[in-house]
N, C-alpha and C positions, 0 to 999 in steps of 0.2 A: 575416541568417540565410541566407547563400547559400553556404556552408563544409560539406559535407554528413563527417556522420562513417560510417567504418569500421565496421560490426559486427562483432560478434567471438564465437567459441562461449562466451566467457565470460560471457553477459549474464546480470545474476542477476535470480532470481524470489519473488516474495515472495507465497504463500498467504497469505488474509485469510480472517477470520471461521470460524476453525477452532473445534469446541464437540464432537469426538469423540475419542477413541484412535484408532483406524482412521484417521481423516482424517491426522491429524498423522505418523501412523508411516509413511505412503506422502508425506506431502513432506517428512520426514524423509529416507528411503529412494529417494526420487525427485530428490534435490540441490536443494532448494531452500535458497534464502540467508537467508531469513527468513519465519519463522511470522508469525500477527498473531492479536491475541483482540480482539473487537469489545465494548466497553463501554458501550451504547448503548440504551435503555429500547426505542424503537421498533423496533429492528432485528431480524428473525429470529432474527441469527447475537449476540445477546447473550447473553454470561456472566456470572459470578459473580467476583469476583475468586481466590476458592480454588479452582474448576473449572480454571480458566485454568493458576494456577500449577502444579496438577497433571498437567494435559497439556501442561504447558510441560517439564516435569521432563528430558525424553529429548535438549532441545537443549542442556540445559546442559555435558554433555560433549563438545561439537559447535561447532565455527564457527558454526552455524547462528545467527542474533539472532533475538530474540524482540521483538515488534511491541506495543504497548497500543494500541488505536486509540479514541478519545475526540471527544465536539462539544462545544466550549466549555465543556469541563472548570471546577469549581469548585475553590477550590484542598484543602477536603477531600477531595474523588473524587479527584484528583491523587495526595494522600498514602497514601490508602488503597491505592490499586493501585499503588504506588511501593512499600510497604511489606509487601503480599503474594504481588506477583509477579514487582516487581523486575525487569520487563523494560530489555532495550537502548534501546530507542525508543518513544518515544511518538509519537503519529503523530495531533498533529490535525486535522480533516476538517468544524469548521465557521467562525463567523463570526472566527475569532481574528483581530487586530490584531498588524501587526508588533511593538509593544512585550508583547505576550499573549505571545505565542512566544517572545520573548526572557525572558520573566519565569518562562515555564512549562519554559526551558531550564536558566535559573539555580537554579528550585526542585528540581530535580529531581535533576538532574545527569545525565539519560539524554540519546541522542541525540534529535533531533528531526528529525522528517516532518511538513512541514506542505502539504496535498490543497489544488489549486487547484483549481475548477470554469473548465473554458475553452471557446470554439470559437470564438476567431482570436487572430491573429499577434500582433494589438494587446494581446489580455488575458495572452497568453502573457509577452512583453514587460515589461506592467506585473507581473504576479509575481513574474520575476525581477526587477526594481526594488525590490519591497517585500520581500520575503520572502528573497533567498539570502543576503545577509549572516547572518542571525539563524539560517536553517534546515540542518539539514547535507544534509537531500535535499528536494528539492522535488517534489509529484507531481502530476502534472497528471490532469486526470480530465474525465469530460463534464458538463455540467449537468445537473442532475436536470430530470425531467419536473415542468412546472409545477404537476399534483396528486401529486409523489413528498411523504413523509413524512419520507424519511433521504437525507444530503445527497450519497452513495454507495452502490454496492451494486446500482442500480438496472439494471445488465446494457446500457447505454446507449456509444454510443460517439459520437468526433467525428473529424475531419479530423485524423491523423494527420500528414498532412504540414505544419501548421502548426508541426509542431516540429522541421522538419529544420535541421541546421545549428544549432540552441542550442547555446551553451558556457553553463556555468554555471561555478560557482567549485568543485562535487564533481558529480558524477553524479547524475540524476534519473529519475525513475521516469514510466512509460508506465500507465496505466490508465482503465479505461472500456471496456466490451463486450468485454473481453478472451476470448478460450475456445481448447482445443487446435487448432480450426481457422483459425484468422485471426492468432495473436500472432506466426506467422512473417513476415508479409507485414506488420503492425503493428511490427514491430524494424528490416526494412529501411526503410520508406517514413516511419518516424519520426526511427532514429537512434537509441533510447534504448537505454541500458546496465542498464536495471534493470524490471523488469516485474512489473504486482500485480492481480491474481486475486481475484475473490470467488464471486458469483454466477454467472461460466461455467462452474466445475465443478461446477456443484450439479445434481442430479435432481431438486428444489424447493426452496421457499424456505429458505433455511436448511441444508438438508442435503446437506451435502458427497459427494460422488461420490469415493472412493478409486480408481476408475480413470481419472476425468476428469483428475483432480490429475497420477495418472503420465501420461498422454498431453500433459496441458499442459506439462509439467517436459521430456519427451522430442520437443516441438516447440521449445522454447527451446534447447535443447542442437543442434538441427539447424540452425539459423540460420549 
């Protein structure tokens, strides 16, 4: 890992745990590359599957991809949200198994994000071992606090520069403690081409901040 990559104004950004009009229509508006709807019984930012697809509605005329983010999805909850919201990507975020991920890519047909929890080189390492074949982006993320409830989400960050210099086989995603103030100095000191946001744009748990959003989206664009 001593190959360090280029940033570039094009690194995309992916809002997480969107459950408003307002939230979605400013990272709509603010160029974000992909929305996310969190599916998750514990989590604040959980939806409904028709809620979702309804505030998903504005990306479908748009580049923009639409994100399902799911833990250890059953293969009902799979179909359901497959079947009402029809997102690009599904995106899961807990104990799945590379043969899980492949199985939950094959059922599906959407793309796949699969969240590693990391803080070193070594775990970084073993991830892409187990997971980039099977996944088309991989995300790295911090480890949750040993009494956290949800295996993300939790505004936590790690040593960004463990991932300087990764090649993977497509682009991967930067996440953990991310907010408008820090994700500039988090893209050079990482390297990463893609970048995902939950709880640093919120003004509490769960609730999305439409000016944090633009200010995160217009620090990424400055890089």
């Amino acid at each position: 890992m001593s190959v360090l990559f280029k940033t570039t104004p094009q690194t995309s950004a992916k809002i997480c745990g969107l459950s408003t009009p307002e939230a979605v229509d400013s990272a709509l508006g603010g160029g974000a590359s992909f929305i996310g709807f969190v599916f998750f019984e514990k989590s604040p930012r959980d939806v409904n599957p028709e809620t979702a697809a309804r505030l998903a509605a504005g990306a479908r005329s748009s580049n923009v991809k639409t994100v399902a983010l799911l833990v250890d999805p059953s293969n009902a909850h799979l179909d359901e949200i497959m079947g009402k919201l029809k997102p690009d990507f599904i995106q899961l975020h807990g104990h799945e198994t590379p043969a899980r991920v492949q199985e939950v890519k094959m059922r599906t047909g959407a793309g796949l994000i699969k969240a590693v929890p990391v803080s070193t080189s070594l775990e970084v390492a073993h991830a892409a071992r187990d997971y980039d074949t099977f996944a088309d982006h991989l995300m790295f993320d911090a480890k949750p606090p040993e009494d956290a409830e949800r295996p993300g989400g939790n505004g936590v960050a790690f040593d960004w520069e463990i991932l300087h210099g990764l090649r993977l086989e497509r682009p991967w995603f930067l996440a953990g403690g991310l907010d408008p103030w820090n994700v500039g100095e988090a893209i050079k000191r990482s390297g990463a081409k893609m970048v995902d946001v939950s709880s640093g744009v919120e003004r509490g748990a769960g609730l999305k901040d439409p000016a944090l959003i633009t200010a995160f989206l217009d620090a990424v664009k400055r890089v």
